[in-house]
PDB file of N, CA, C, O and CB in Angstrom:
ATOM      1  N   UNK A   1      -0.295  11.194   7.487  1.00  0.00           N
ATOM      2  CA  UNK A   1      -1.264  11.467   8.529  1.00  0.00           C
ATOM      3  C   UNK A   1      -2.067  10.202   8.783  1.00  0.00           C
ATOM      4  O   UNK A   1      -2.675   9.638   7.873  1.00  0.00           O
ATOM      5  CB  UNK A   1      -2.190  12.651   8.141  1.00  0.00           C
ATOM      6  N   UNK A   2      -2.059   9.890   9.684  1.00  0.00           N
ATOM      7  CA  UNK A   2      -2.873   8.382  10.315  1.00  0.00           C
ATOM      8  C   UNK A   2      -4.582   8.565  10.831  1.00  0.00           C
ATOM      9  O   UNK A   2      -5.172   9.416  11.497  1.00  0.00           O
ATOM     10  CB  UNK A   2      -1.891   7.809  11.982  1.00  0.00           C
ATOM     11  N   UNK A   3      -4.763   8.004  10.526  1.00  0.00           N
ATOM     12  CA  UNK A   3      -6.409   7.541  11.254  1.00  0.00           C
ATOM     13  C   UNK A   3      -6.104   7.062  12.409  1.00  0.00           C
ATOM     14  O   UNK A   3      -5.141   6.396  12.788  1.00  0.00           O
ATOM     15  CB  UNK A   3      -7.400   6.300  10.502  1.00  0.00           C
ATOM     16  N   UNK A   4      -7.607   7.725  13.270  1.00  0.00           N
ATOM     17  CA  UNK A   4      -7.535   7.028  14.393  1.00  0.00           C
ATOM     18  C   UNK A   4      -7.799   5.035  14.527  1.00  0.00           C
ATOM     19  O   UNK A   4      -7.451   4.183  15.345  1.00  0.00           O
ATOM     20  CB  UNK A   4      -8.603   7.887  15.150  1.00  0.00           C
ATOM     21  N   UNK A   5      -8.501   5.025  13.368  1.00  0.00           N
ATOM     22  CA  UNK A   5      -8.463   3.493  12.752  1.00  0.00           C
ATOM     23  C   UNK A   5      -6.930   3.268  13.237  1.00  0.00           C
ATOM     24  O   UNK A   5      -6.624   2.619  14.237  1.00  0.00           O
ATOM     25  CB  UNK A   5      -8.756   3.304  10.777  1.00  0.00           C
ATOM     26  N   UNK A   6      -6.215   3.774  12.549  1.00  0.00           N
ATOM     27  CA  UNK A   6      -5.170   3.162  12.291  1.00  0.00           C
ATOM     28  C   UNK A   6      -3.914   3.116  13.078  1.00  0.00           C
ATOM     29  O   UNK A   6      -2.938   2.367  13.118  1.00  0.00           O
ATOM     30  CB  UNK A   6      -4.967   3.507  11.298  1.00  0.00           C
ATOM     31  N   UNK A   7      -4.330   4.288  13.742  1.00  0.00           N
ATOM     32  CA  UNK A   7      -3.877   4.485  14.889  1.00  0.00           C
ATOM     33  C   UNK A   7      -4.479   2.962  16.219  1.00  0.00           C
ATOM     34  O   UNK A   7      -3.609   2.405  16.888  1.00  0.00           O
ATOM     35  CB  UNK A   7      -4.464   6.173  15.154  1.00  0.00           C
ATOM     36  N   UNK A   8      -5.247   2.749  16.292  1.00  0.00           N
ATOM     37  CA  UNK A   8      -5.769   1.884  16.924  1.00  0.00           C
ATOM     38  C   UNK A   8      -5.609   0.096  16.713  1.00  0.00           C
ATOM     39  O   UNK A   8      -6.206  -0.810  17.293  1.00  0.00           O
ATOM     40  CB  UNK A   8      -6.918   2.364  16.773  1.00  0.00           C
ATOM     41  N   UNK A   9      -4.689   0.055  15.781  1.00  0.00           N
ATOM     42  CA  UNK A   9      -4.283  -1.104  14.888  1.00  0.00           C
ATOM     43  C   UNK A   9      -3.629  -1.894  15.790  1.00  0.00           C
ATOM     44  O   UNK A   9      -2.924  -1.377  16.657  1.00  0.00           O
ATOM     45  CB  UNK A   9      -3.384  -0.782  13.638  1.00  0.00           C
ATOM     46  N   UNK A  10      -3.762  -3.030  15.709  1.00  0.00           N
ATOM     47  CA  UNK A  10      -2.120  -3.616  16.712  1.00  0.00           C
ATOM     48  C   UNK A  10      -1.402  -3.684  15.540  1.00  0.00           C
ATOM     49  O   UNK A  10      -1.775  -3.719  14.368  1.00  0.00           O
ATOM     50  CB  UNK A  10      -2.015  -5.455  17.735  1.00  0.00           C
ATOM     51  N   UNK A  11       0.276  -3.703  16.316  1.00  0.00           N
ATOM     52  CA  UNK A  11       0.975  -3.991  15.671  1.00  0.00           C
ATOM     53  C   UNK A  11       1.119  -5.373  14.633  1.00  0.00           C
ATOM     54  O   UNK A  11       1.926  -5.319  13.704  1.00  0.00           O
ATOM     55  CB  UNK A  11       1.639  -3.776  16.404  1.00  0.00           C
ATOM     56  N   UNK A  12       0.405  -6.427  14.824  1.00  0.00           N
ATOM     57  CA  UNK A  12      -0.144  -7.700  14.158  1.00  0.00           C
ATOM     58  C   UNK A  12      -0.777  -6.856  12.668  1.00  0.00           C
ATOM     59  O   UNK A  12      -0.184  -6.577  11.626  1.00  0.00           O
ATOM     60  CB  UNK A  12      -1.546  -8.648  15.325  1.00  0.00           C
ATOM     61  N   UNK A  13      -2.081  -6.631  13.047  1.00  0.00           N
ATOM     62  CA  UNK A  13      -2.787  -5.860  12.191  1.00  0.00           C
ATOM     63  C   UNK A  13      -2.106  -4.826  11.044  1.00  0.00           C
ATOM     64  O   UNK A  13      -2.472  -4.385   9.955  1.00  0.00           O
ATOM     65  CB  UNK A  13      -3.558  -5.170  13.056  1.00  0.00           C
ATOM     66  N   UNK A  14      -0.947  -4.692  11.869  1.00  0.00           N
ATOM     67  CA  UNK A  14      -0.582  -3.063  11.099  1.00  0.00           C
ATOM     68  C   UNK A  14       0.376  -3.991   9.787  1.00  0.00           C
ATOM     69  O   UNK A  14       0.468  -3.548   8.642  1.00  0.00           O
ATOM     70  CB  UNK A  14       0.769  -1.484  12.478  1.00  0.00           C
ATOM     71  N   UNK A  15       0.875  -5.012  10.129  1.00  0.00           N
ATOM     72  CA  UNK A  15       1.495  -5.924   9.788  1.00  0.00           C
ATOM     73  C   UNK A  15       1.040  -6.242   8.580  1.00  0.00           C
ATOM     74  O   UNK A  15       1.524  -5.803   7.537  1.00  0.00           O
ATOM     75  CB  UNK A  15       1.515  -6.797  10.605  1.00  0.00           C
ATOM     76  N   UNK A  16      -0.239  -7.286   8.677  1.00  0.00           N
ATOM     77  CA  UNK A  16      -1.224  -7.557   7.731  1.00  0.00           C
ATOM     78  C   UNK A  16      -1.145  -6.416   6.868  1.00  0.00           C
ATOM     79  O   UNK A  16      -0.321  -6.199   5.980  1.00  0.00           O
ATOM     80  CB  UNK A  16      -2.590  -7.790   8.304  1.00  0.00           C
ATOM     81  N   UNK A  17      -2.032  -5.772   7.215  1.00  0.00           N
ATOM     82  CA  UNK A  17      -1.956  -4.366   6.342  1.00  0.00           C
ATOM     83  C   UNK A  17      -1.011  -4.303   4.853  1.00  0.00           C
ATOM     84  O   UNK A  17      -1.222  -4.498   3.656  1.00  0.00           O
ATOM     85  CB  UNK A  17      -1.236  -3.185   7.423  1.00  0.00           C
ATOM     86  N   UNK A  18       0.114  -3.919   5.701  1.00  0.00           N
ATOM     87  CA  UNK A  18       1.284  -3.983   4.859  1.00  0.00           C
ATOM     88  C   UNK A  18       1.697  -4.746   3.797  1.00  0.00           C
ATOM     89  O   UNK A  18       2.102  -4.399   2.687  1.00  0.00           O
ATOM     90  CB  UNK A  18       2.059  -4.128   5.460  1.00  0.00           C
ATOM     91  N   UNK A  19       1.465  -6.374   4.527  1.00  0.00           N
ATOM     92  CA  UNK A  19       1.485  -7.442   3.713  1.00  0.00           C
ATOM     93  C   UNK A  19       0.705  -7.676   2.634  1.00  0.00           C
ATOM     94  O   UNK A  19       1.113  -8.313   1.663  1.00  0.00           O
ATOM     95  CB  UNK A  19       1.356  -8.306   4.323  1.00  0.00           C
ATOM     96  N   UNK A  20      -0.243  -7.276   2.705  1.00  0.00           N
ATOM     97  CA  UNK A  20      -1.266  -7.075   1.564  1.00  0.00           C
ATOM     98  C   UNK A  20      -1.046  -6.056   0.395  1.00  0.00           C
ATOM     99  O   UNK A  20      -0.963  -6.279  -0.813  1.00  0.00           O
ATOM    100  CB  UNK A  20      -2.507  -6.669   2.180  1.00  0.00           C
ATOM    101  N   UNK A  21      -0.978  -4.912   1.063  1.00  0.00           N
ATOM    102  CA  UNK A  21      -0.283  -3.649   0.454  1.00  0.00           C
ATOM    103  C   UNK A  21       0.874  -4.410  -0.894  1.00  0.00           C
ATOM    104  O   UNK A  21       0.731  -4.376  -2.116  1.00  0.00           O
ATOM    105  CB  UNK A  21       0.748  -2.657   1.996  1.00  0.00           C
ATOM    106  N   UNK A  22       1.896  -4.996  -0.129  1.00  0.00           N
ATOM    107  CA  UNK A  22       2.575  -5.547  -1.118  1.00  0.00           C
ATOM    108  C   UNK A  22       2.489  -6.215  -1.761  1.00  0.00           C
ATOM    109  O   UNK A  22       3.250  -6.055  -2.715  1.00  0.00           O
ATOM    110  CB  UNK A  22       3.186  -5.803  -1.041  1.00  0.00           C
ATOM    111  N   UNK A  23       1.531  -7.517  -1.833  1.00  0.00           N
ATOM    112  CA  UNK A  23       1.018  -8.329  -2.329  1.00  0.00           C
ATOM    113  C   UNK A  23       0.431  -7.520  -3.469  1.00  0.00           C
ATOM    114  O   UNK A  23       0.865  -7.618  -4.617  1.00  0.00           O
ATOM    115  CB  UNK A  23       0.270  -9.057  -1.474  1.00  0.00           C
ATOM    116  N   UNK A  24      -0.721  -6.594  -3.072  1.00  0.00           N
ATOM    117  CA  UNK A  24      -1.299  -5.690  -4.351  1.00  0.00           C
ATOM    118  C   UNK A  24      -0.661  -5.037  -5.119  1.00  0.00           C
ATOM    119  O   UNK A  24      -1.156  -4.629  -6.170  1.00  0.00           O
ATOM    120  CB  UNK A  24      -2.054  -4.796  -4.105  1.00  0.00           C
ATOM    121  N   UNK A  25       1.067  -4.698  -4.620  1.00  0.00           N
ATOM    122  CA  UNK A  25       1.437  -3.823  -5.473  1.00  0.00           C
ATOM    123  C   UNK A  25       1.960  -4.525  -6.635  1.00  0.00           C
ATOM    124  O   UNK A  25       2.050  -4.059  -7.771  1.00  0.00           O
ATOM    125  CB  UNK A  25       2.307  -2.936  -4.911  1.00  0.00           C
ATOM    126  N   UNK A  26       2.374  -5.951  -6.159  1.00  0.00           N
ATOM    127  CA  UNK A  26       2.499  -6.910  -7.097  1.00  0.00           C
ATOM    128  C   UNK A  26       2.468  -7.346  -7.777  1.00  0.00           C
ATOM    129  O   UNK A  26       3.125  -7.954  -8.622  1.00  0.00           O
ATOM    130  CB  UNK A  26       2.445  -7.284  -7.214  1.00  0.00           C
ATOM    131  N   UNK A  27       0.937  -6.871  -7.262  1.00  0.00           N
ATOM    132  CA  UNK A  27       0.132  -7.475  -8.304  1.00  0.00           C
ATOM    133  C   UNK A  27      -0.549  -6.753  -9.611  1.00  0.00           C
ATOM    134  O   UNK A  27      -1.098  -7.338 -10.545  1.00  0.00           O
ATOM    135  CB  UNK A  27      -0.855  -8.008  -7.612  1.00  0.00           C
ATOM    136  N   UNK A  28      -0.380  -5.355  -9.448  1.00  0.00           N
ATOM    137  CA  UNK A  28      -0.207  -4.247 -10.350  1.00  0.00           C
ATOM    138  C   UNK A  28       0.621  -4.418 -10.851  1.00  0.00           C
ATOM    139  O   UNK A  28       0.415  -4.715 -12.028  1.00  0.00           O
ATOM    140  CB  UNK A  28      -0.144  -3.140 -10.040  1.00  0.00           C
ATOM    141  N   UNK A  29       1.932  -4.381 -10.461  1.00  0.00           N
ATOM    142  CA  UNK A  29       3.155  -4.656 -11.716  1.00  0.00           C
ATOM    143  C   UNK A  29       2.763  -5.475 -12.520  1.00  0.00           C
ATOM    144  O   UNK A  29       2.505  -5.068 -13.653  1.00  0.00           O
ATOM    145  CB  UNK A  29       4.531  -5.229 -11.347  1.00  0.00           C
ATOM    146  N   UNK A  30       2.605  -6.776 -12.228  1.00  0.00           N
ATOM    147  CA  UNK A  30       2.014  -7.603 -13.370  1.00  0.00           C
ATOM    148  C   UNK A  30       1.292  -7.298 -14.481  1.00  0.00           C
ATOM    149  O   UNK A  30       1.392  -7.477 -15.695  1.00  0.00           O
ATOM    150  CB  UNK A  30       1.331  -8.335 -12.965  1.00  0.00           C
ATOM    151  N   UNK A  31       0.605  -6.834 -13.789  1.00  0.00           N
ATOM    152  CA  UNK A  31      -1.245  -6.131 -14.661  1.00  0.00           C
ATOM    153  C   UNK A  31      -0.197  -5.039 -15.505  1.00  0.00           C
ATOM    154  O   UNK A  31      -0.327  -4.741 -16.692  1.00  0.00           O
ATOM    155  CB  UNK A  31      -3.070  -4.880 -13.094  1.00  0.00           C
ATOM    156  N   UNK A  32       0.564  -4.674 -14.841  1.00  0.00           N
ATOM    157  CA  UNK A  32       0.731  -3.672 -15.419  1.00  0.00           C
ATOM    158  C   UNK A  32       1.421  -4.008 -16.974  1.00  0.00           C
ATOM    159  O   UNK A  32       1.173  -3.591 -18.105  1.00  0.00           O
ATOM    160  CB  UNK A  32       1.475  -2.840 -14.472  1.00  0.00           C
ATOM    161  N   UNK A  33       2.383  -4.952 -16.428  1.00  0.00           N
ATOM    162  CA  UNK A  33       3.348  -5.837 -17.548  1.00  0.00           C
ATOM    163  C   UNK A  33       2.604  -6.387 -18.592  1.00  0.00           C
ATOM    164  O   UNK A  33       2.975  -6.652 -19.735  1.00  0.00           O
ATOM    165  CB  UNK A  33       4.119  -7.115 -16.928  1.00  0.00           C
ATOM    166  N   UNK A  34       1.471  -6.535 -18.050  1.00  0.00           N
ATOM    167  CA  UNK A  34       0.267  -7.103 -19.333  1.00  0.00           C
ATOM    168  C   UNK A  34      -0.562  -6.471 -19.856  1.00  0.00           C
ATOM    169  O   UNK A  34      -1.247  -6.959 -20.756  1.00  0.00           O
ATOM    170  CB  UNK A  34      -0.614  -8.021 -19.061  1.00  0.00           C
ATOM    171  N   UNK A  35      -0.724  -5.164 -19.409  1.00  0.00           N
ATOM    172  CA  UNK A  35      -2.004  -4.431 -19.814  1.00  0.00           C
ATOM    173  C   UNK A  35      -1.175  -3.712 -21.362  1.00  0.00           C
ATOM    174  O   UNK A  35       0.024  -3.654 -21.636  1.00  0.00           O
ATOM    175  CB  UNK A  35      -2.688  -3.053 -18.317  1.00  0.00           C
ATOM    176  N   UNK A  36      -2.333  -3.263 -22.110  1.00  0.00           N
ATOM    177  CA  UNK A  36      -1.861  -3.082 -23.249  1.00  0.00           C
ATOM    178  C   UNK A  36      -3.498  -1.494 -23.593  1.00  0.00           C
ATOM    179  O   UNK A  36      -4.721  -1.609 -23.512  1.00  0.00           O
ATOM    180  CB  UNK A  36      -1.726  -5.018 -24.319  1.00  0.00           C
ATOM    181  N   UNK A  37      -2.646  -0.307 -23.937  1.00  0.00           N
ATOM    182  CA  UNK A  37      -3.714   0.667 -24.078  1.00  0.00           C
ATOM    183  C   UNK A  37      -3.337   1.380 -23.057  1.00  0.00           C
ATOM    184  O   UNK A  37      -2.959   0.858 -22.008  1.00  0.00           O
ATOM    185  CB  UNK A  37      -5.163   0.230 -24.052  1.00  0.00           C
ATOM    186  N   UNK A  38      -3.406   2.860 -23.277  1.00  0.00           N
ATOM    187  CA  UNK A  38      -2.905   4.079 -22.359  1.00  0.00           C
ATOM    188  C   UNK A  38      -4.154   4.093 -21.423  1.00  0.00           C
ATOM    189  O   UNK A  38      -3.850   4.736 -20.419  1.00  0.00           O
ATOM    190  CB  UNK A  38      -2.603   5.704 -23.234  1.00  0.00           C
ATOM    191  N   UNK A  39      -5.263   3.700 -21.363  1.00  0.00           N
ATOM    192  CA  UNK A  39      -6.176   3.564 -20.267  1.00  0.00           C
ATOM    193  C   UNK A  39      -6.154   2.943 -19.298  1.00  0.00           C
ATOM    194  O   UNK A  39      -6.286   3.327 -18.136  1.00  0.00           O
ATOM    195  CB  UNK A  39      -7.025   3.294 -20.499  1.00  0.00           C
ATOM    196  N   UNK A  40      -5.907   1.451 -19.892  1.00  0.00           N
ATOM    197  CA  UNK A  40      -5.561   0.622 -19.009  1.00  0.00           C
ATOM    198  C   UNK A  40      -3.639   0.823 -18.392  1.00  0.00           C
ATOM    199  O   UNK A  40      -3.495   0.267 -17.304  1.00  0.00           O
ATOM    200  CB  UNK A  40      -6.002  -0.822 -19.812  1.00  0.00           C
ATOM    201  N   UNK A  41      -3.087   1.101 -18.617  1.00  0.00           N
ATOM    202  CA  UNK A  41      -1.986   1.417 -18.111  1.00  0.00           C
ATOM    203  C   UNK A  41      -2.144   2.368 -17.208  1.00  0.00           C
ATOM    204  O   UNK A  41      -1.661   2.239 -16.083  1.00  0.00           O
ATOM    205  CB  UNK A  41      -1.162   1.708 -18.951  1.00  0.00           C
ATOM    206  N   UNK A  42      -2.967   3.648 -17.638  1.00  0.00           N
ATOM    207  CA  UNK A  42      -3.125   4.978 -16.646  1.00  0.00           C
ATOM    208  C   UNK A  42      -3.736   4.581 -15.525  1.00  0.00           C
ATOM    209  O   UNK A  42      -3.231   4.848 -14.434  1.00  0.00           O
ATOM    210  CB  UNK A  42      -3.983   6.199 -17.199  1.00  0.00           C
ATOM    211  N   UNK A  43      -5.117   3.765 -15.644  1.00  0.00           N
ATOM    212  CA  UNK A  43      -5.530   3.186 -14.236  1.00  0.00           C
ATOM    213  C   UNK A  43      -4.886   2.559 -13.696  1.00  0.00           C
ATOM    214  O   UNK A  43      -5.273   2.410 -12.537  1.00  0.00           O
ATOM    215  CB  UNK A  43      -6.444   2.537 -14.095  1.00  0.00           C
ATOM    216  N   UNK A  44      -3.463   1.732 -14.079  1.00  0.00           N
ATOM    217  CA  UNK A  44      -3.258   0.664 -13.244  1.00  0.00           C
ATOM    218  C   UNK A  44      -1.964   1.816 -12.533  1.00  0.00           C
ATOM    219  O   UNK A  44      -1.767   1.835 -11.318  1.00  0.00           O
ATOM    220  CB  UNK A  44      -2.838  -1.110 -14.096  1.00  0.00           C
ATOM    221  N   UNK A  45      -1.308   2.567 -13.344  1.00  0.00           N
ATOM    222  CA  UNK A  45      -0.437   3.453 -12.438  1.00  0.00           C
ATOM    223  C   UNK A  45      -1.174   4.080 -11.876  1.00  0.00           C
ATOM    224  O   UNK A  45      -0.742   3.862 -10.744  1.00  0.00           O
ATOM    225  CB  UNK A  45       0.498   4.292 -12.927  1.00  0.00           C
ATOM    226  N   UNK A  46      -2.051   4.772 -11.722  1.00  0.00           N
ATOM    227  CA  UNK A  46      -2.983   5.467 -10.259  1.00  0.00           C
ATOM    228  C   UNK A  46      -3.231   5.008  -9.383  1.00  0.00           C
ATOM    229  O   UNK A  46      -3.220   5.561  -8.283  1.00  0.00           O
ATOM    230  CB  UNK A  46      -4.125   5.845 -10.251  1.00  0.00           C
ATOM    231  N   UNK A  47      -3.570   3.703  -9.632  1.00  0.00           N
ATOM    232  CA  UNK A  47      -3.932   2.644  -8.307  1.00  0.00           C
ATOM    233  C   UNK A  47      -2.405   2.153  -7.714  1.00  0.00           C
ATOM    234  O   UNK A  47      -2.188   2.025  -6.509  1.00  0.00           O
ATOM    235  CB  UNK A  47      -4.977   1.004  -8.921  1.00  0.00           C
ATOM    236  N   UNK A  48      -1.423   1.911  -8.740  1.00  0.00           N
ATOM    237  CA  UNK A  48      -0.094   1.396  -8.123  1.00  0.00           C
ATOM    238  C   UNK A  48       0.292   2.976  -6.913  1.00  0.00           C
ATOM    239  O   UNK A  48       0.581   2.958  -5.717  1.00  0.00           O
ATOM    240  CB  UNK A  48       1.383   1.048  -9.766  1.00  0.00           C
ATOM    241  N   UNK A  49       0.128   4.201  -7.890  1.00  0.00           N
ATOM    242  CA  UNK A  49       0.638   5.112  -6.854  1.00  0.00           C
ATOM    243  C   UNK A  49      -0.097   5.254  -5.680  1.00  0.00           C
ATOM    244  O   UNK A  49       0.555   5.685  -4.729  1.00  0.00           O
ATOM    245  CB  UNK A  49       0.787   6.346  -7.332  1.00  0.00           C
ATOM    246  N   UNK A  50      -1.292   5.008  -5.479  1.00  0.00           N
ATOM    247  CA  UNK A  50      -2.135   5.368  -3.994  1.00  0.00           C
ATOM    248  C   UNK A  50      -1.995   3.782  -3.218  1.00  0.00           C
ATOM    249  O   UNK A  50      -2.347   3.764  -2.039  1.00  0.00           O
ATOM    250  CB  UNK A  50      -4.226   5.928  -4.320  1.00  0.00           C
ATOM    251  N   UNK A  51      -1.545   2.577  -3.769  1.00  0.00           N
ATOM    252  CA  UNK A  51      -1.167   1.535  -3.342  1.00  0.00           C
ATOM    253  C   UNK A  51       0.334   1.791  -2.855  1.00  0.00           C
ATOM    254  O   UNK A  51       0.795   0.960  -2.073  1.00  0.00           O
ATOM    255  CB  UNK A  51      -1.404   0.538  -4.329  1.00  0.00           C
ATOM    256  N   UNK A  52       0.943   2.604  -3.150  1.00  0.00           N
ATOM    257  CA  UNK A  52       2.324   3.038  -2.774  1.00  0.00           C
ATOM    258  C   UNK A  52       2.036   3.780  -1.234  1.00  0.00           C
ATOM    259  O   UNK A  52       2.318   3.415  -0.093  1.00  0.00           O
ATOM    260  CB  UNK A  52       3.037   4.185  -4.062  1.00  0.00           C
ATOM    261  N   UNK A  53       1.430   4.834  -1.701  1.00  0.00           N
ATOM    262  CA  UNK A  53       1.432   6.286  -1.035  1.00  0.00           C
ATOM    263  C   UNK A  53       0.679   5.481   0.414  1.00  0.00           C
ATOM    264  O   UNK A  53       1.100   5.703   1.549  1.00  0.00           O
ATOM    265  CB  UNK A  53       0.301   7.840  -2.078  1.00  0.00           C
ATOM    266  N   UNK A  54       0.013   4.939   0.249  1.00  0.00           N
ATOM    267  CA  UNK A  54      -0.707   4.306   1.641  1.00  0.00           C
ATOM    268  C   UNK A  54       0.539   3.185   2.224  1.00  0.00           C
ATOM    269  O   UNK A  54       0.657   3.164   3.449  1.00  0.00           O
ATOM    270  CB  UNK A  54      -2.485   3.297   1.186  1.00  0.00           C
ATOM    271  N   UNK A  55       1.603   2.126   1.302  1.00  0.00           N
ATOM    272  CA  UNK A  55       2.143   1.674   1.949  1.00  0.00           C
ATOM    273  C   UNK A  55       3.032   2.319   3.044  1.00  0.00           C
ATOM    274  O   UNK A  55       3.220   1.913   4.191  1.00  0.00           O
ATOM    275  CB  UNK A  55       2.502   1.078   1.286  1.00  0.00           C
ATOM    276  N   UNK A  56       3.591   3.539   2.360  1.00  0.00           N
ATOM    277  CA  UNK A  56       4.860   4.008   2.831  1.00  0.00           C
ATOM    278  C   UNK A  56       4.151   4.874   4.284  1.00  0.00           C
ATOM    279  O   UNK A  56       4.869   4.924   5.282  1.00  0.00           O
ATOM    280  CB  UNK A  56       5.806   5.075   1.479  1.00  0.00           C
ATOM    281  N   UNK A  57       2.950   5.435   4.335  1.00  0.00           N
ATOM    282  CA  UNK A  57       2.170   5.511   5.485  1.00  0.00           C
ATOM    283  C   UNK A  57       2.214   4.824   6.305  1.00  0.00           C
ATOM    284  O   UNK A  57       2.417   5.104   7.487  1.00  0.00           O
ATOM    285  CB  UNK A  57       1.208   5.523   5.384  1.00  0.00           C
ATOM    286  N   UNK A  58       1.959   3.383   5.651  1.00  0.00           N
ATOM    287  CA  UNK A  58       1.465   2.578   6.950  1.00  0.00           C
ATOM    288  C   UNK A  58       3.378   2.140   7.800  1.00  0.00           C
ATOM    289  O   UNK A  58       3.512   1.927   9.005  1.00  0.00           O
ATOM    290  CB  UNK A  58       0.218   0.664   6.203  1.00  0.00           C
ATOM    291  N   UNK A  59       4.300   2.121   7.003  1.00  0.00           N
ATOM    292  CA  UNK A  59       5.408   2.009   7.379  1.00  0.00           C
ATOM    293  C   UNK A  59       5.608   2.646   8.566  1.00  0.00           C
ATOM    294  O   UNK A  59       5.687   2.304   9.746  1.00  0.00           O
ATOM    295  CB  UNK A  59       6.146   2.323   6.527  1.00  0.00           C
ATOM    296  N   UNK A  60       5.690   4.023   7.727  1.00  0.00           N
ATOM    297  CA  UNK A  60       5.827   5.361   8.771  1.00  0.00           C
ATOM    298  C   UNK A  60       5.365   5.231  10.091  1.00  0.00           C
ATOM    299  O   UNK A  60       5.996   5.778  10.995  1.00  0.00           O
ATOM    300  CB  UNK A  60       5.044   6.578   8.300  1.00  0.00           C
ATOM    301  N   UNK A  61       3.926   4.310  10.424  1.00  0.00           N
ATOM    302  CA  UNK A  61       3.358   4.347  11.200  1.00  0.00           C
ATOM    303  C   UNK A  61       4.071   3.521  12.364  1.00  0.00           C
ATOM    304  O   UNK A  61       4.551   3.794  13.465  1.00  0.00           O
ATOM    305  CB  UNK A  61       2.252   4.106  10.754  1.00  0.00           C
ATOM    306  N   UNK A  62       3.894   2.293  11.523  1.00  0.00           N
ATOM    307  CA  UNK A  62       4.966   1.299  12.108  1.00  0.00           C
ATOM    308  C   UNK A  62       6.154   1.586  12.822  1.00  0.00           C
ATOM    309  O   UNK A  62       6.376   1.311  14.001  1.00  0.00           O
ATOM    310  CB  UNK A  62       5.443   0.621  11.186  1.00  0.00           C
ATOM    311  N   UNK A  63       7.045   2.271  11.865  1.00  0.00           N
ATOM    312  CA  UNK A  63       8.141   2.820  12.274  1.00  0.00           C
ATOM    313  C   UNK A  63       8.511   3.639  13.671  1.00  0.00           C
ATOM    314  O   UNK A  63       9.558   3.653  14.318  1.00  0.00           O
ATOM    315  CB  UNK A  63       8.313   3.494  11.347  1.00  0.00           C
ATOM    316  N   UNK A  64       7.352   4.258  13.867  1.00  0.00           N
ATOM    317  CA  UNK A  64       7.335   5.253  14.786  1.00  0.00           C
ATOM    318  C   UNK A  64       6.802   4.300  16.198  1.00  0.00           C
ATOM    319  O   UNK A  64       7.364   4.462  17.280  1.00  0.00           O
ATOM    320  CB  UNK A  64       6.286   6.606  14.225  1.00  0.00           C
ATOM    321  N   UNK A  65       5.644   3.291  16.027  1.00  0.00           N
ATOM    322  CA  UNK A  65       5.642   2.090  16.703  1.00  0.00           C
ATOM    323  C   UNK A  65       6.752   1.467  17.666  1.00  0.00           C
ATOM    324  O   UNK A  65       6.752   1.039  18.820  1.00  0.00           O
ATOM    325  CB  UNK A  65       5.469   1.307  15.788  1.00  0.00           C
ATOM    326  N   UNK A  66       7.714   1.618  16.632  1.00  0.00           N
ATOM    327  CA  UNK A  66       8.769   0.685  17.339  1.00  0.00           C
ATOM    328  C   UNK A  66       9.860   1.625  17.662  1.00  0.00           C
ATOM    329  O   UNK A  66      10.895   1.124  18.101  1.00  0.00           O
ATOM    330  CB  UNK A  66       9.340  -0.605  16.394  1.00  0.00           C
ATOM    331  N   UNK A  67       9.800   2.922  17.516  1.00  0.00           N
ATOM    332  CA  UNK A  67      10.584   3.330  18.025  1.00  0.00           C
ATOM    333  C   UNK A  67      10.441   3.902  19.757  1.00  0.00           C
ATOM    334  O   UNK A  67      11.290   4.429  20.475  1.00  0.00           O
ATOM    335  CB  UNK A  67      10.865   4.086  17.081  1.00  0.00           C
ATOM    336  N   UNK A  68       9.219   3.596  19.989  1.00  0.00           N
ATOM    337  CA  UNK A  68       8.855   3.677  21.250  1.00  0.00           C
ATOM    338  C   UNK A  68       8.859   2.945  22.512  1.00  0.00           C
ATOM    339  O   UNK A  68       8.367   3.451  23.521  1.00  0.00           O
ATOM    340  CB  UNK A  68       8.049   3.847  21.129  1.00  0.00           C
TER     341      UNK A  68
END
């Protein structure tokens, strides 16, 4: 489900977005590869999954973008 934010994105923007998105998820794996302790592991998979769950959104969004 999209925001009207996001809805309102250019396609540039929506871009960015994304790019970042992946960059962060990245950058969790790492953290993740290094973190040591079921706390720190549990936070960093919660944040990797809502860093997911928003990428594949913003895709979706995209997707539908260009199919128009």
């Amino acid at each position: 489900m999209s925001t009207d934010y996001e809805d309102s994105l250019s396609m540039d923007a929506l871009n960015d977005r994304i790019a970042i998105l992946e960059d962060n998820i990245r950058q969790l794996i790492e953290q993740a590869a290094a973190a040591s302790g079921e706390q720190s592991e549990s936070r960093i998979a919660d944040r990797l999954n809502q860093q997911n769950d928003e990428l594949e959104r913003l895709r979706k969004i995209r997707e539908s973008r260009q199919k128009k």
